[in-house]
C-alpha positions as CSV (number, residue, x, y, z in Angstrom):
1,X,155.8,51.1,114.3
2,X,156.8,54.4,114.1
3,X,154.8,55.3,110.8
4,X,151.7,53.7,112.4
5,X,151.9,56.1,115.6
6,X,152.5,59.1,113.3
7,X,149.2,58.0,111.2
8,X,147.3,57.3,114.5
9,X,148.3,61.0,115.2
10,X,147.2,62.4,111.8
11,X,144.0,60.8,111.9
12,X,143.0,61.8,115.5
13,X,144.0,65.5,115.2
14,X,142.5,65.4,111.4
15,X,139.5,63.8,114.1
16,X,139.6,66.9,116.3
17,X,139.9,69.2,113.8
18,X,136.5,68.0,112.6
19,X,135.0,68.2,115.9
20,X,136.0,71.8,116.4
21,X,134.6,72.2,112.7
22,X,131.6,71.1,114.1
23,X,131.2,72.6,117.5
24,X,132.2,75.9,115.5
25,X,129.0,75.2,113.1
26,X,126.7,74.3,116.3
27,X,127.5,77.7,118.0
28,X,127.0,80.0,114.7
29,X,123.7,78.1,114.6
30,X,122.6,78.0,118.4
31,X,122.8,82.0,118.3
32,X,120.8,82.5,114.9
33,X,118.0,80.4,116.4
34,X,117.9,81.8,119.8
35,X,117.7,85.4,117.9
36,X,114.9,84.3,115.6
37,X,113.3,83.0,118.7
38,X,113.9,86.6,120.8
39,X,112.5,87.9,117.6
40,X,109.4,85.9,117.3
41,X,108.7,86.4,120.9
42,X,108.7,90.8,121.1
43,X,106.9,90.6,118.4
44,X,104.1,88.6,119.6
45,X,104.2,90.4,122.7
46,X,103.8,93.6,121.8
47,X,100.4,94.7,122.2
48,X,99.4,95.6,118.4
49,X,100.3,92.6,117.0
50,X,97.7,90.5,117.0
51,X,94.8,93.3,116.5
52,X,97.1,93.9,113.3
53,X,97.4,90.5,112.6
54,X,93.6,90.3,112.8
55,X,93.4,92.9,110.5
56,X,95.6,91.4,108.0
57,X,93.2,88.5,107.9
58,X,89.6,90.5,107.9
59,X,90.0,93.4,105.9
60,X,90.8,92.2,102.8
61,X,88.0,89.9,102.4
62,X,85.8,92.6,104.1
63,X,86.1,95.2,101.5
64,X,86.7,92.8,98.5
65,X,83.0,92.1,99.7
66,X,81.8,95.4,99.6
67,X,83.5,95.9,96.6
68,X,82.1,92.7,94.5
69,X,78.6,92.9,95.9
70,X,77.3,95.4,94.1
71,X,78.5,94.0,90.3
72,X,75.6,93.7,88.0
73,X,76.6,90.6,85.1
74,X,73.7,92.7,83.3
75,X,75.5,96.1,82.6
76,X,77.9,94.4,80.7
77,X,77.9,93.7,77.1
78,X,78.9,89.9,77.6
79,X,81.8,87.9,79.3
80,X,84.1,89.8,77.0
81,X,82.8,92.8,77.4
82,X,82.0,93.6,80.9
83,X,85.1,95.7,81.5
84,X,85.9,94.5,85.2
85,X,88.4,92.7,86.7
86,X,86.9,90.3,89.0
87,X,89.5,88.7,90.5
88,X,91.6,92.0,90.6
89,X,88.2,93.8,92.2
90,X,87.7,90.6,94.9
91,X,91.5,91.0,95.8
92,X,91.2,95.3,96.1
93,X,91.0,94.7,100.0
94,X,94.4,94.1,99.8
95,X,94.9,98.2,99.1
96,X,93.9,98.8,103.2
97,X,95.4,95.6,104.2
98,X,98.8,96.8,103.0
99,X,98.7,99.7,106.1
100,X,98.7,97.0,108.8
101,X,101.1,94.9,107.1
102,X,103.3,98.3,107.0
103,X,102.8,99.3,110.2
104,X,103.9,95.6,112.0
105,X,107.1,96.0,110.5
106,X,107.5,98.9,111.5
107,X,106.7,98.5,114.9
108,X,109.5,95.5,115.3
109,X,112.4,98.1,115.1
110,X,110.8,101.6,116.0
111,X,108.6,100.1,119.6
112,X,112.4,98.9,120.7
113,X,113.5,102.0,120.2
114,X,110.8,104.0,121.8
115,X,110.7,101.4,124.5
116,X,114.4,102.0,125.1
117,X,115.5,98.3,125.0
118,X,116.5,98.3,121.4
119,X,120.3,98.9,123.2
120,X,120.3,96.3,124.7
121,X,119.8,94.2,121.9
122,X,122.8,95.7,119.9
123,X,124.4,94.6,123.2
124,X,123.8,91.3,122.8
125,X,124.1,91.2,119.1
126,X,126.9,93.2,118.1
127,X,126.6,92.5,114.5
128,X,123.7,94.8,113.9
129,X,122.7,93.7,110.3
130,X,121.9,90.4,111.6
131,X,119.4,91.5,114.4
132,X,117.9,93.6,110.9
133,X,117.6,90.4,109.6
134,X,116.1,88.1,112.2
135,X,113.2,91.0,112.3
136,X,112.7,90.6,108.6
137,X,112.5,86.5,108.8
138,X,109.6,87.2,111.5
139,X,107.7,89.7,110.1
140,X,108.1,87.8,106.7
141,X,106.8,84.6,108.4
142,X,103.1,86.1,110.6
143,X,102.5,88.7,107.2
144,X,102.8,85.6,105.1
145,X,100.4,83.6,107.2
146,X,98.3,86.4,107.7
147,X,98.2,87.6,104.5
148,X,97.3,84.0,102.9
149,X,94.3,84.2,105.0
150,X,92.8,87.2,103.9
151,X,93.5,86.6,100.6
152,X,92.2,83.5,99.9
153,X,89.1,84.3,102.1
154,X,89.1,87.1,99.9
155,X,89.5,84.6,96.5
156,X,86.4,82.6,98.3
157,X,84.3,85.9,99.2
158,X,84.4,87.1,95.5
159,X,83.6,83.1,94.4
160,X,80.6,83.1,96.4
161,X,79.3,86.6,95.9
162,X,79.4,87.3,92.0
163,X,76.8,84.7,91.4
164,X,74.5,86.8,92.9
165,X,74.9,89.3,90.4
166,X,74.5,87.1,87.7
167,X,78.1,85.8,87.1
168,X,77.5,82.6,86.8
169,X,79.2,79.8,84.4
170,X,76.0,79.6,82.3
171,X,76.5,83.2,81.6
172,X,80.1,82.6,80.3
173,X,81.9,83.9,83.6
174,X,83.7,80.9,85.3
175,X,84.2,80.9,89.3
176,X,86.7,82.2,90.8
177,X,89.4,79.3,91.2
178,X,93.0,78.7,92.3
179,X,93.6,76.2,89.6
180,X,93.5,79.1,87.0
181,X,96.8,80.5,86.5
182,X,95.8,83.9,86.4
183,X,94.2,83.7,89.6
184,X,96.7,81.8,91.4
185,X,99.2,84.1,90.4
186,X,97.3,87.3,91.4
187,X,96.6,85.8,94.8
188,X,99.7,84.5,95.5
189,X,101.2,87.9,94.5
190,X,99.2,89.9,96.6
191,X,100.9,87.7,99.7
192,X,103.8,88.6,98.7
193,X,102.9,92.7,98.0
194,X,101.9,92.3,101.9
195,X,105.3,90.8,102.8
196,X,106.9,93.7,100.9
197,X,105.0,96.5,102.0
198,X,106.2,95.0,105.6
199,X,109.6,94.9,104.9
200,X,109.8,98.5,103.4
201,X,108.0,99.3,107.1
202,X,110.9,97.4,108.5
203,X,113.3,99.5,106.5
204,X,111.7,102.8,107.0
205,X,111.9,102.3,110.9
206,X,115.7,101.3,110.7
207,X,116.0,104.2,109.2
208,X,114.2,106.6,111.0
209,X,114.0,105.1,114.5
210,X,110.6,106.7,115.3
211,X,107.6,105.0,114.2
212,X,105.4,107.9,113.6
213,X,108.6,109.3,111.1
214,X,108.8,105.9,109.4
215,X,105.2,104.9,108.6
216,X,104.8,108.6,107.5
217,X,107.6,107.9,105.0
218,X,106.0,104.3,103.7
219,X,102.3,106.3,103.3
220,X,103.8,109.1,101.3
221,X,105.9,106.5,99.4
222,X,103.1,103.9,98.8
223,X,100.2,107.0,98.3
224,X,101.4,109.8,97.5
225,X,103.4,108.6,94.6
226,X,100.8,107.4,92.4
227,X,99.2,111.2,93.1
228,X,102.4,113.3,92.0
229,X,102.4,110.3,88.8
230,X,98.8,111.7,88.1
231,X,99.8,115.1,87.7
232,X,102.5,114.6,85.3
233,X,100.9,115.7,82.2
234,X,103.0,114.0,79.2
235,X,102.0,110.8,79.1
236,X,104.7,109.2,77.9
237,X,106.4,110.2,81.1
238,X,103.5,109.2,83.3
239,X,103.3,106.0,82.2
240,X,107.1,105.4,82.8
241,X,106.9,107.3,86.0
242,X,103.8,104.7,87.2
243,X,106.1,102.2,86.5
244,X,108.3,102.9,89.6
245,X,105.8,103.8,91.8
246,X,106.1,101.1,94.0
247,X,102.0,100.3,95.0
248,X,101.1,101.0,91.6
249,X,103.9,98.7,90.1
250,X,103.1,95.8,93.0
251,X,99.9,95.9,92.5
252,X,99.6,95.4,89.3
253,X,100.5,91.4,89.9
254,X,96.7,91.0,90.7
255,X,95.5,91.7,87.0
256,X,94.0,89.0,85.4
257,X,92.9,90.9,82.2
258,X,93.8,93.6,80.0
259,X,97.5,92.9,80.5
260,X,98.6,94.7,77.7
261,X,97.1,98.4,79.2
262,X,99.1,97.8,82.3
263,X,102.2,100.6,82.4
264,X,104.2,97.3,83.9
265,X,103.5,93.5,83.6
266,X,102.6,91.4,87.1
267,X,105.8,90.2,88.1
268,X,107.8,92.8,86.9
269,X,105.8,95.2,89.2
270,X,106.1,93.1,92.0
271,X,109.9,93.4,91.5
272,X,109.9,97.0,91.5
273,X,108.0,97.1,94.9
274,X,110.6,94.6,95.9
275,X,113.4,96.3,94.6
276,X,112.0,99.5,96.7
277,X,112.0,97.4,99.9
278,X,115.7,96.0,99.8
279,X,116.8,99.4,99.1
280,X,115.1,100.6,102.3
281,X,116.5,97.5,104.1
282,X,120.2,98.0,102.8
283,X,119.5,101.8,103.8
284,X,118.3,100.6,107.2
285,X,121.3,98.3,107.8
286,X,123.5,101.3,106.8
287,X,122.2,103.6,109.5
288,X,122.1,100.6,112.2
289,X,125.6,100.8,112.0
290,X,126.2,104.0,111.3
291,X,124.1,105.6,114.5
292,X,124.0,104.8,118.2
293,X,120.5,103.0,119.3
């Protein structure tokens, strides 16, 4: 009797313990939701969000317009020859999209702080890398959705726009398609350049705290980079330079053709730029904790 009581005990506390285990796991989960949810909602309240947003999704396929309709098929020698990137030139909206995508992450960290309230969520969430990374999940999330409009309304722009200048199928120029690897790479790619470009933003404003300082650091970075690379004058060393610019590097995931004359390959780019962003972040993080709001 006495060894069935001292079971009985064993397997009700080993029954408790499991219940703390559990209410332990629901409260480390109720808090990470309800900060992704506080997350979600000052971003989507803040008033240059959705104009931002909006411009995430129009420009793109606005300038890879502008940019494709003029093509001629004629000036070029044949398919082979015509020395143009098509999907690469129907994606080139992407370039002034990048600026908005920079500017909301910024504005997720740096309007809290100008706002003043940025305080009282360090209050709240004392561990300050994970308010950093609820921020990141959410900006992540609306670029991503954003940015996969404008791109593939910029895949379908260029689709039906060359055929007006002759680049047609029958001409030996196929349509622009998502079931071609080269394409579906490119566009996916360029979703994720946006997402990057944000979460450098992001980085820059945890950083800096201002917004005007930050999104003046992510321009020089992104533009200014590829300028000083020009001016380098052995080209040896501005090739291997171009290959850490981080724009130049990210970008060069939307090349479909001549591969070989890119400084860096597609992906490989795409992980410089994202190798620039998580510094910025890890740098951000560092100076959360290291400064008062």
């Amino acid at each position: 009797m006495g060894r069935l009581r001292g079971a009985l005990r064993l397997r009700g506390a080993g029954l408790g313990a499991g219940r703390v285990a559990a209410a332990a796991e629901e409260r480390v989960k109720a808090p990470a939701l309800g900060l992704l949810r506080g997350e979600w909602t000052k971003l989507r309240t803040l008033p240059a969000t959705p104009w931002l947003l909006l411009a995430l999704a129009l420009v793109p396929p606005a300038l890879g317009a502008a940019l494709v309709l003029p093509l001629e098929a004629g000036e070029c020698a044949g398919p082979e020859g015509c020395g143009e990137d098509l999907v690469r030139q129907g994606l080139a909206g992407v370039r002034l999209g990048q600026f908005a995508a920079a500017l909301l992450g910024v504005l997720a960290l740096g309007a809290e702080h100008t706002g003043g309230t940025l305080r009282l969520t360090f209050v709240a969430t004392p561990r300050r890398h994970r308010v950093l990374l609820a921020k990141g999940v959410v900006v992540a999330g609306v670029v991503t959705a954003a940015g996969a409009v404008g791109v593939l309304a910029s895949v379908l722009v260029a689709r039906l726009l060359l055929p007006r200048g002759g680049f047609t199928e029958a001409a030996g120029h196929p349509a622009l398609s998502l079931a071609d690897g080269a394409t579906l790479r490119a566009a996916v790619g360029s979703v994720l350049y946006l997402v990057l470009v944000a979460a450098l933003g992001l980085g820059a404003a945890a950083v800096f705290r201002e917004p005007a300082a930050a999104i003046g650091a992510v321009l020089a970075l992104l533009l200014l980079a590829p300028v000083l690379v020009d001016l380098v004058a052995d080209p040896l060393w501005r090739e291997r330079l171009a290959r850490l610019a981080p724009m130049t590097a990210g970008l060069a995931v939307q090349a479909t053709t001549d591969l070989d004359r890119l400084p860096i390959q597609p992906w490989p780019g795409l992980g410089v730029l994202a190798g620039h962003a998580a510094a910025w972040l890890a740098a951000g993080a560092a100076a959360l904790h290291r400064r008062s709001p």
